[in-house]
LUMBADREN-893672 format. One record per residue (C-alpha): residue in one letter; x, y, z. Coordinates in steps of 0.5 Angstrom, whole numbers, plus 500, padded with zeros to 3 digits. Layout:
<lumvo aa="A" x="X" y="Y" z="Z"/>
...
***
This chain:
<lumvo aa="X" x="698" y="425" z="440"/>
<lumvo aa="X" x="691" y="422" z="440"/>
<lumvo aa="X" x="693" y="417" z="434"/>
<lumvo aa="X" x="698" y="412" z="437"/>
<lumvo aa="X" x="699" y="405" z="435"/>
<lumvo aa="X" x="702" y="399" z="437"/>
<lumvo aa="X" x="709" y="399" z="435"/>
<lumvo aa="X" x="710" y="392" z="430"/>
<lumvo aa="X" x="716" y="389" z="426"/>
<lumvo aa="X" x="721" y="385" z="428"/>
<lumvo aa="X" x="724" y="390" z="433"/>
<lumvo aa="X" x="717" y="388" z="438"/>
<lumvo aa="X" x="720" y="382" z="442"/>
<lumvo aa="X" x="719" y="379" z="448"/>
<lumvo aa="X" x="725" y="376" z="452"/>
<lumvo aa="X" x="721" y="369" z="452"/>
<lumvo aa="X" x="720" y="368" z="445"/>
<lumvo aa="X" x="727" y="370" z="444"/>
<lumvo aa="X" x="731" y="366" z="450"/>
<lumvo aa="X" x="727" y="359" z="445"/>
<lumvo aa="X" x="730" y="362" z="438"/>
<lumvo aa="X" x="737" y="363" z="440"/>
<lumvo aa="X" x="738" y="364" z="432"/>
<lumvo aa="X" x="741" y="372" z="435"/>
<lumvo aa="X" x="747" y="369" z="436"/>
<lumvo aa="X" x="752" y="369" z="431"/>
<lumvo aa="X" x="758" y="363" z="431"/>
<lumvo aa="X" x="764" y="365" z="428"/>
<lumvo aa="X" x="767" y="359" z="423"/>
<lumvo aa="X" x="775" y="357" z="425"/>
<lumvo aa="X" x="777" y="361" z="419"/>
<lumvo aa="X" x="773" y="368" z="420"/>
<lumvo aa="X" x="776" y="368" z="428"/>
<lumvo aa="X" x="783" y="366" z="424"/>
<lumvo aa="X" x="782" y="373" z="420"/>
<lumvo aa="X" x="780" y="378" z="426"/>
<lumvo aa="X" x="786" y="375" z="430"/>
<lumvo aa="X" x="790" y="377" z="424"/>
<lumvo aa="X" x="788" y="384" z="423"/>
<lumvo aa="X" x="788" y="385" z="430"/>
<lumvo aa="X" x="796" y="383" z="431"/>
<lumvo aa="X" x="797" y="388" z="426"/>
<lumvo aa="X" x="793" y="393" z="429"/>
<lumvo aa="X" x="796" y="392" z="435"/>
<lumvo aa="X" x="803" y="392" z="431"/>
<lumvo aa="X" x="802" y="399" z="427"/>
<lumvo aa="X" x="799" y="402" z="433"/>
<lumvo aa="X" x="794" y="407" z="429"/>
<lumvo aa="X" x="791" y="413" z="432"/>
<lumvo aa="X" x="784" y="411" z="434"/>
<lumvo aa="X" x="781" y="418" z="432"/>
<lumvo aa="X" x="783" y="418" z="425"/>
<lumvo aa="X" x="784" y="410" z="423"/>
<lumvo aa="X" x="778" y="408" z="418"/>
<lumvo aa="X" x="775" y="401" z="416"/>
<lumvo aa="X" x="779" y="402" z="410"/>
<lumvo aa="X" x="786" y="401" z="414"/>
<lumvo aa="X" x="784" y="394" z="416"/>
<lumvo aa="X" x="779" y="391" z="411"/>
<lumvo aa="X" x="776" y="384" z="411"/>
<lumvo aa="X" x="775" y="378" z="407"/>
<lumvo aa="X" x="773" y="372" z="410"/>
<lumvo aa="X" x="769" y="377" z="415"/>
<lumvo aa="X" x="766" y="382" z="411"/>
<lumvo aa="X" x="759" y="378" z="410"/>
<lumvo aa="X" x="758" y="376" z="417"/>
<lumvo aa="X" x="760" y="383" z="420"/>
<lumvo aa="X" x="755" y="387" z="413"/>
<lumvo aa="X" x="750" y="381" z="417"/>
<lumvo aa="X" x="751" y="384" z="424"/>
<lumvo aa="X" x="749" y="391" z="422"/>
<lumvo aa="X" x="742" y="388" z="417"/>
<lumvo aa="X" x="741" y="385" z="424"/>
<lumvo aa="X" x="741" y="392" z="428"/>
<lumvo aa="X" x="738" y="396" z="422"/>
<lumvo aa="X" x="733" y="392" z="420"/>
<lumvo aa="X" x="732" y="385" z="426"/>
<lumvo aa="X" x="731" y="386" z="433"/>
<lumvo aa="X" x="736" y="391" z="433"/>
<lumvo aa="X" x="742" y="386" z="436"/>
<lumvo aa="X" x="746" y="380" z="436"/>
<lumvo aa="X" x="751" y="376" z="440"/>
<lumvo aa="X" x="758" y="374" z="437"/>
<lumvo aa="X" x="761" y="369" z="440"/>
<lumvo aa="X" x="767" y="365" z="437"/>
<lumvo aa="X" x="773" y="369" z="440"/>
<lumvo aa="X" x="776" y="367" z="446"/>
<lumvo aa="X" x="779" y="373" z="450"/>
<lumvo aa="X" x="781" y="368" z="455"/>
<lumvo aa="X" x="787" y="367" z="451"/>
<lumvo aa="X" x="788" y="374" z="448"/>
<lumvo aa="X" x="792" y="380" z="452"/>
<lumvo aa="X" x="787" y="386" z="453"/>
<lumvo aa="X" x="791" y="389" z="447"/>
<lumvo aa="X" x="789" y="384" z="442"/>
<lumvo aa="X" x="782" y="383" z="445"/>
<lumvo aa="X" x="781" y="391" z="444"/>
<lumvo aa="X" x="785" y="391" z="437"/>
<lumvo aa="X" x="780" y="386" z="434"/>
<lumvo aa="X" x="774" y="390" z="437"/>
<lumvo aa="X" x="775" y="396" z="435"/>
<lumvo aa="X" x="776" y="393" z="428"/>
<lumvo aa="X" x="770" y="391" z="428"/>
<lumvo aa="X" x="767" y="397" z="430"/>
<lumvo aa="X" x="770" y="401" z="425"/>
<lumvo aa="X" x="766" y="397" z="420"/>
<lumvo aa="X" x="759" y="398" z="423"/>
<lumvo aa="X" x="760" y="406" z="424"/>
<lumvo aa="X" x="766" y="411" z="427"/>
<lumvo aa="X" x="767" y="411" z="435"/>
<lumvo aa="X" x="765" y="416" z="439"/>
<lumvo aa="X" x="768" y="420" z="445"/>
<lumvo aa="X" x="764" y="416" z="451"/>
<lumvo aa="X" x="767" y="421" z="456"/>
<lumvo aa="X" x="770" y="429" z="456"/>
<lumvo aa="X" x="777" y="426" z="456"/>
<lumvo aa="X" x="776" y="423" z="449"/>
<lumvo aa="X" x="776" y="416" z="450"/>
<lumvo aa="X" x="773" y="411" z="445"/>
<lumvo aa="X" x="773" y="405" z="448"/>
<lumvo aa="X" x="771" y="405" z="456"/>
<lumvo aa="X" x="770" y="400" z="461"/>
<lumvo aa="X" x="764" y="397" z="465"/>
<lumvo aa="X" x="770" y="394" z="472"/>
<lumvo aa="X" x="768" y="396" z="479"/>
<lumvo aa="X" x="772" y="400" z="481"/>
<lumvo aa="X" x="770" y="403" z="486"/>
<lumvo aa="X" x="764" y="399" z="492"/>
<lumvo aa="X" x="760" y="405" z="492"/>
<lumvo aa="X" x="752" y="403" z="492"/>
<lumvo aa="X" x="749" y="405" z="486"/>
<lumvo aa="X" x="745" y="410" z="491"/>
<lumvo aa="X" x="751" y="414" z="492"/>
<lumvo aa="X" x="751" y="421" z="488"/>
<lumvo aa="X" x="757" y="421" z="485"/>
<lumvo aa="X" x="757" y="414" z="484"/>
<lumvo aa="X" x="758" y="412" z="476"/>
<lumvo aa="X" x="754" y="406" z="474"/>
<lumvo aa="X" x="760" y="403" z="469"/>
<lumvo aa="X" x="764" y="403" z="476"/>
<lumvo aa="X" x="759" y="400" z="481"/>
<lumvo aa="X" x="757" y="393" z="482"/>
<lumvo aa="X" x="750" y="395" z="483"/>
<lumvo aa="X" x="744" y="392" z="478"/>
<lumvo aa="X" x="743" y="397" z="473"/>
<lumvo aa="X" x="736" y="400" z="471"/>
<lumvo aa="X" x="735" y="399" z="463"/>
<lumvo aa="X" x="738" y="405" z="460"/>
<lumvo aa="X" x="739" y="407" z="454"/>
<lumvo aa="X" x="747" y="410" z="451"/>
<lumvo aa="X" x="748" y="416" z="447"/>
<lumvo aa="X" x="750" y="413" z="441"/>
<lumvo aa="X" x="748" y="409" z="436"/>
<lumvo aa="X" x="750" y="403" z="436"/>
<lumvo aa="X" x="754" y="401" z="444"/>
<lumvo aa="X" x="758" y="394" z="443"/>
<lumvo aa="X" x="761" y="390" z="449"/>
<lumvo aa="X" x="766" y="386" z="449"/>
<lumvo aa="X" x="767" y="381" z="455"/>
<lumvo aa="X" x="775" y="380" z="457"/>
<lumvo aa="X" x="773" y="377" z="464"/>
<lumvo aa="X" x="766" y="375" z="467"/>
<lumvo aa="X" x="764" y="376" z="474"/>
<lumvo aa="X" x="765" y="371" z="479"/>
<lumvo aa="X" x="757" y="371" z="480"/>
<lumvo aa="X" x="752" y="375" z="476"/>
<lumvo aa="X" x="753" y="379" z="472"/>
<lumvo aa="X" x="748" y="377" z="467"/>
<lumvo aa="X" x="747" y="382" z="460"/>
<lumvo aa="X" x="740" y="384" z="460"/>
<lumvo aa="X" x="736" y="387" z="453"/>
<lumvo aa="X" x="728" y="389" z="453"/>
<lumvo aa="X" x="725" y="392" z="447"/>
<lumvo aa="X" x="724" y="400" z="447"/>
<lumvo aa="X" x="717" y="398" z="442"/>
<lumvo aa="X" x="715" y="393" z="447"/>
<lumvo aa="X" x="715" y="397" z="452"/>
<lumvo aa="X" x="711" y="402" z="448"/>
<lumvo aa="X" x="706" y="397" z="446"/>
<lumvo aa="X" x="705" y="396" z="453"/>
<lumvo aa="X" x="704" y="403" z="456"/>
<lumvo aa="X" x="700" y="405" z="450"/>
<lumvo aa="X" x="695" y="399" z="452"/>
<lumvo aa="X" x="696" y="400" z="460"/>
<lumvo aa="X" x="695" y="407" z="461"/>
<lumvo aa="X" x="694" y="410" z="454"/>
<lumvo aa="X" x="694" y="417" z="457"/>
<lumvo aa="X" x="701" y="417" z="459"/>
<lumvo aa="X" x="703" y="414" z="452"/>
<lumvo aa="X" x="704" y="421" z="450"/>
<lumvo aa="X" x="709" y="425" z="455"/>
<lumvo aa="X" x="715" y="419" z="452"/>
<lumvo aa="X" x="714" y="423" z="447"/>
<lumvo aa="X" x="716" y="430" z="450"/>
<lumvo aa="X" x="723" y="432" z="452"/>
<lumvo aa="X" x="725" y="430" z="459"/>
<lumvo aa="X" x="731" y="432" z="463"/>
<lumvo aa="X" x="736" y="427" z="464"/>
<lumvo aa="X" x="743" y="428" z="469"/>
<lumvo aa="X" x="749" y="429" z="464"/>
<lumvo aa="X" x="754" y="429" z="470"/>
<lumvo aa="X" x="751" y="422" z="474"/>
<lumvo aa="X" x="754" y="419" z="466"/>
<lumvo aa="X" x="760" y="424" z="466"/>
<lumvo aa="X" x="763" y="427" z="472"/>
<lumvo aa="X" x="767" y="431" z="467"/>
<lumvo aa="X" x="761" y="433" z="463"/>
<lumvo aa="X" x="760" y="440" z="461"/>
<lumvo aa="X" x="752" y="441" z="464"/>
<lumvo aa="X" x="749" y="438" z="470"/>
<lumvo aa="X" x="743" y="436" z="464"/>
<lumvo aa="X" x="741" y="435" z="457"/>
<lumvo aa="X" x="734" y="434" z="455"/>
<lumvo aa="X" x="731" y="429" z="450"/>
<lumvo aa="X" x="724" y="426" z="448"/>
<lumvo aa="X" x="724" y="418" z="451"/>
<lumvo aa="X" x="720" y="417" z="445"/>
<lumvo aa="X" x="722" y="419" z="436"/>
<lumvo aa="X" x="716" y="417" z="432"/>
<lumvo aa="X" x="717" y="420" z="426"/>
<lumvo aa="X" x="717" y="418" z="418"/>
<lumvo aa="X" x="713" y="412" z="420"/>
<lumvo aa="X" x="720" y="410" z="425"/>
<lumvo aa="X" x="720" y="409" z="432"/>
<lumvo aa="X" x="726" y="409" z="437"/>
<lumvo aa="X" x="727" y="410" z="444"/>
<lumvo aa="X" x="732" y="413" z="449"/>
<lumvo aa="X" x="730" y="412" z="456"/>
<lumvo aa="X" x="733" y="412" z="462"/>
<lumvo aa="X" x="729" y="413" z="469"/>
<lumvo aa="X" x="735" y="412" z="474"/>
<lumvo aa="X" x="738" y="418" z="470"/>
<lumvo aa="X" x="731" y="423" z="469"/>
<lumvo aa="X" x="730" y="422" z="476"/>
<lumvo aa="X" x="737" y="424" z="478"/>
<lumvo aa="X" x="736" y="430" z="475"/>
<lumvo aa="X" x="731" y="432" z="479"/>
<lumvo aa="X" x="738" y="434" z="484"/>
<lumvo aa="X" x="740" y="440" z="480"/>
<lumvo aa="X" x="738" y="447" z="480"/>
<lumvo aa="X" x="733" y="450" z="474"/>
<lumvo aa="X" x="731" y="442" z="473"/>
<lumvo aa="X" x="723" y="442" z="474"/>
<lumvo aa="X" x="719" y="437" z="478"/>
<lumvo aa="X" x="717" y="432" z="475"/>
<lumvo aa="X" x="709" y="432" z="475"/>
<lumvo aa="X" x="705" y="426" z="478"/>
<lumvo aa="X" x="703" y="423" z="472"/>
<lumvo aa="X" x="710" y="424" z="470"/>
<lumvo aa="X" x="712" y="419" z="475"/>
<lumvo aa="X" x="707" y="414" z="474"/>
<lumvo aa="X" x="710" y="414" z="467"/>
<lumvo aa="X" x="717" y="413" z="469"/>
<lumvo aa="X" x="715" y="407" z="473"/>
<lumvo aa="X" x="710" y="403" z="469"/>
<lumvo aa="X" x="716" y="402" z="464"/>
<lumvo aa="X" x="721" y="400" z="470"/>
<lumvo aa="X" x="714" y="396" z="472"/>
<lumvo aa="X" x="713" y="394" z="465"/>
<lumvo aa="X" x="722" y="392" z="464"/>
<lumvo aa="X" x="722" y="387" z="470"/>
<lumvo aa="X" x="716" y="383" z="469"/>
<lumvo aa="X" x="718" y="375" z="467"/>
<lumvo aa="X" x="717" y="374" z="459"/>
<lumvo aa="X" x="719" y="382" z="457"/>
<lumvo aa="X" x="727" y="382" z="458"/>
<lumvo aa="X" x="731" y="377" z="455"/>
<lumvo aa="X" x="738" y="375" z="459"/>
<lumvo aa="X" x="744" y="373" z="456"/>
<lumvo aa="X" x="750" y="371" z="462"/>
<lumvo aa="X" x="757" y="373" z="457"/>
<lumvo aa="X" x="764" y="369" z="456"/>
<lumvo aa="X" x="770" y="371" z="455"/>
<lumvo aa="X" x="770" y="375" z="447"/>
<lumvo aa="X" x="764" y="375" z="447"/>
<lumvo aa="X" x="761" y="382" z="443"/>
<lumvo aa="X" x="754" y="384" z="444"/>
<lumvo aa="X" x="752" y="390" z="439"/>
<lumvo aa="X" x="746" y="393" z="440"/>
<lumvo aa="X" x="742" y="399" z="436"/>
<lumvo aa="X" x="740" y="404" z="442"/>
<lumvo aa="X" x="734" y="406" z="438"/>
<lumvo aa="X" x="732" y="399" z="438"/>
<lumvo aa="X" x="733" y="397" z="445"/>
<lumvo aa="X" x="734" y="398" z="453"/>
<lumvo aa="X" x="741" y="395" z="456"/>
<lumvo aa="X" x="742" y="393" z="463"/>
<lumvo aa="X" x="745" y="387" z="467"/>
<lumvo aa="X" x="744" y="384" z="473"/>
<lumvo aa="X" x="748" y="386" z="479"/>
<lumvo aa="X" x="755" y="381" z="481"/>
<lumvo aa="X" x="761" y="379" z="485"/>
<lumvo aa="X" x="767" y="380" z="483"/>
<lumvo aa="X" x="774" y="376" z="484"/>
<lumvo aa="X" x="778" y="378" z="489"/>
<lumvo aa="X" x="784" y="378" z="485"/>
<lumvo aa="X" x="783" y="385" z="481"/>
<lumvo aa="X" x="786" y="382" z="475"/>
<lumvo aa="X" x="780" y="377" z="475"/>
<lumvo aa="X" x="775" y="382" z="476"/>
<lumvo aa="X" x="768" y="383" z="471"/>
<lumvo aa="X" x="771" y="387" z="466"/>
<lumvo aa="X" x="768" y="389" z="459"/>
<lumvo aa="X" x="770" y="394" z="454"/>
<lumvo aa="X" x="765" y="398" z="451"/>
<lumvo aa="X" x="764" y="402" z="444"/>
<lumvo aa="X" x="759" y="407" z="442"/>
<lumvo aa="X" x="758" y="408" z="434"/>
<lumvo aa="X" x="755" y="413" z="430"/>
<lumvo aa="X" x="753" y="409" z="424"/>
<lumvo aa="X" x="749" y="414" z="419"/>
<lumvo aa="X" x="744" y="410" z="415"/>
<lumvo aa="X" x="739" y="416" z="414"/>
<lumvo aa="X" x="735" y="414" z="421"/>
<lumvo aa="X" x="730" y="420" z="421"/>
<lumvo aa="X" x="730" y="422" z="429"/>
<lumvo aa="X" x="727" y="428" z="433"/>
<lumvo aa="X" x="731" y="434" z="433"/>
<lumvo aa="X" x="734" y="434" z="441"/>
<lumvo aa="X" x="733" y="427" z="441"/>
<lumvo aa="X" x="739" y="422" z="445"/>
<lumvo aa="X" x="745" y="422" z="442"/>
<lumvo aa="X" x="745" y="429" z="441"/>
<lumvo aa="X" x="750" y="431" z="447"/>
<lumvo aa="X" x="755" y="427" z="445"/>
<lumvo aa="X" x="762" y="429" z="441"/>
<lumvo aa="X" x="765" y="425" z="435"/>
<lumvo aa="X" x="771" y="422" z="435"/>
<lumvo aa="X" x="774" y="427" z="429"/>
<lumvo aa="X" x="773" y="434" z="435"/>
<lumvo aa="X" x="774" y="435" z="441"/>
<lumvo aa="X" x="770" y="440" z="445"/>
<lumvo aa="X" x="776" y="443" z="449"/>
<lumvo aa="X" x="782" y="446" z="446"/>
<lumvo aa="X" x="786" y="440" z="449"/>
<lumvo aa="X" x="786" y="434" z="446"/>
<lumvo aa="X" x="792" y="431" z="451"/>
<lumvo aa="X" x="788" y="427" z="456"/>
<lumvo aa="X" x="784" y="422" z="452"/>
<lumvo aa="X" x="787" y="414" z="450"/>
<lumvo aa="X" x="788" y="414" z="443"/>
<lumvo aa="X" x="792" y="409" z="443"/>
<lumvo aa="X" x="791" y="401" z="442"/>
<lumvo aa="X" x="796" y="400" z="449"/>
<lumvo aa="X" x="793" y="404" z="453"/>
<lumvo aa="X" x="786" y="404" z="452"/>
<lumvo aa="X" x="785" y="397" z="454"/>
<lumvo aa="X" x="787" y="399" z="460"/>
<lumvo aa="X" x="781" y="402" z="465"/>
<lumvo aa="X" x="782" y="410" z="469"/>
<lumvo aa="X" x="783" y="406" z="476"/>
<lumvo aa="X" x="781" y="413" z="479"/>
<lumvo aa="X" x="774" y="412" z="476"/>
<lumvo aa="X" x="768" y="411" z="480"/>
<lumvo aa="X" x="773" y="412" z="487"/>
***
């Protein structure tokens, strides 16, 4: 396209002015954490099954605002925000989990993060692999992360347990980046825009391809969005019938990770115990730094995690992010045996991952 512009808008923001602001941070009152304790008690009591319970089974009240206030955030603001005021700290994992994805079901319907059917996932260092290994899985290592993209609409994470040291959340605007390309090298700007192959097994090991393609960038309808991830576009270069990246193509992926790390463009957020940070993938890359855990095991780095669809008529490329991902309401194997689809068992991580 040789009419590219500058994206502009709220989703266009520098990490620096941010860290200033701090108004993306929403505090929950004494009474709106009174009533998701509530509800998560009796979540936790009922023990729904996580693919079919609703919004409507555990509504809100003294909640219902601010929560309606996170989605206008993600939909229409800087595609993000923080929630602080729960304490998982004194929660059991179950608790902590049971209001998390209570509060998810009111901002969209949970997808499967894996091919065994998981709706919530955990980012814990399972395993001391380098990120460098190949079958190292990027929730399960220690490593800092490359800003990525997850394939959904919406990824939350909830933080039971922080890292002893590190570890800090990491979000750079997708449209910030883009301007930045676009005023650099205006003659790469144009290939975000065509479809580039990503590793689907270095994601899932379980996945049913070793790839899938999508557009970095979706400019249509006037709307732009980002799916991104250089780590997982290079590593795909590993599997037979993924062609070589071009030259130019390199220079791409390297200009945004140049553009991600520079000082002012990311804003970092360290997370505490209950902390929830819900994010528009469409609005903004994630990452976070690299950390060290406790020795106990029960004390290592844990954070839950929930991917969202949430339909509210964002017009989308065709092909583009998400498009590989299986909701929560079918599976893509007859045997629908092998996922956590209750509460108990759900907070607790798969130990073998990542080993």
């Amino acid at each position: 396209m040789s009419d590219l512009a500058p994206i502009e808008g709220s989703f266009a923001w520098r990490g620096e002015d941010l860290a200033r602001e701090r108004d993306w941070i929403v505090e929950l009152t004494a009474d709106q954490v009174a009533e998701l304790e509530e509800i998560g008690q009796r979540f936790v009591a009922d023990d729904p099954d996580l693919r079919t319970v609703t919004a409507t089974d555990y509504p809100l009240q003294r909640c219902a605002d601010v929560v309606a206030g996170f989605g206008a955030d993600l939909d229409h603001g800087r595609g993000f925000v923080l929630v602080r005021g729960l304490d998982a700290a004194i929660y059991d994992d179950a608790l902590a989990g049971a209001i998390f994805y209570v509060m998810g079901l009111h901002l969209g319907v949970p997808m499967r993060q894996n091919e065994l059917g998981d709706l919530l996932d955990h980012v814990i260092a399972t395993s001391d692999k380098s990120l460098s290994e190949q079958d190292a899985l990027p929730s399960r290592v220690r490593d800092r992360l490359a800003f990525h993209s997850d394939s959904s609409d919406v990824v939350a994470l909830m933080c039971l347990r922080p890292a002893k040291e590190g570890g800090a959340s990491s979000l750079v605007s997708g449209a910030t980046l883009f301007n930045e390309v676009l005023a650099r090298r205006p003659d790469l700007a144009p290939l975000l825009l065509e479809p580039w192959y990503f590793d689907w097994r270095k994601q899932d090991p379980d996945a049913p391809a070793d790839w899938y393609t999508s557009p970095i960038v979706s400019w249509t309808e006037g709307v732009f969005s980002m799916y991104a991830g250089t780590s997982m576009i290079r590593s795909a270069q590993r599997h037979p019938g993924v062609p070589a990246l071009t030259t130019e193509q390199y220079e791409a992926l390297d200009l945004l990770d140049t553009i991600a790390q520079e000082p002012g463009i990311p804003l970092d957020m360290d997370f505490r115990p209950g902390d929830i940070q819900w994010l528009l993938n469409y609005a903004a890359l994630h990452s976070r730094t690299s950390f060290v855990d406790y020795p106990e095991p029960e004390r290592r780095r844990h954070l839950l995690r929930l991917w969202l669809r949430r339909d509210v008529g964002r017009p989308l490329v065709p092909g583009f992010g998400k498009h590989v991902v299986v909701g929560r309401e079918s599976a893509r194997t007859a045997d629908d045996s092998t996922g956590h689809f209750h509460i108990a068992s759900a907070v607790v991580p798969r130990a073998e991952w990542g080993r």
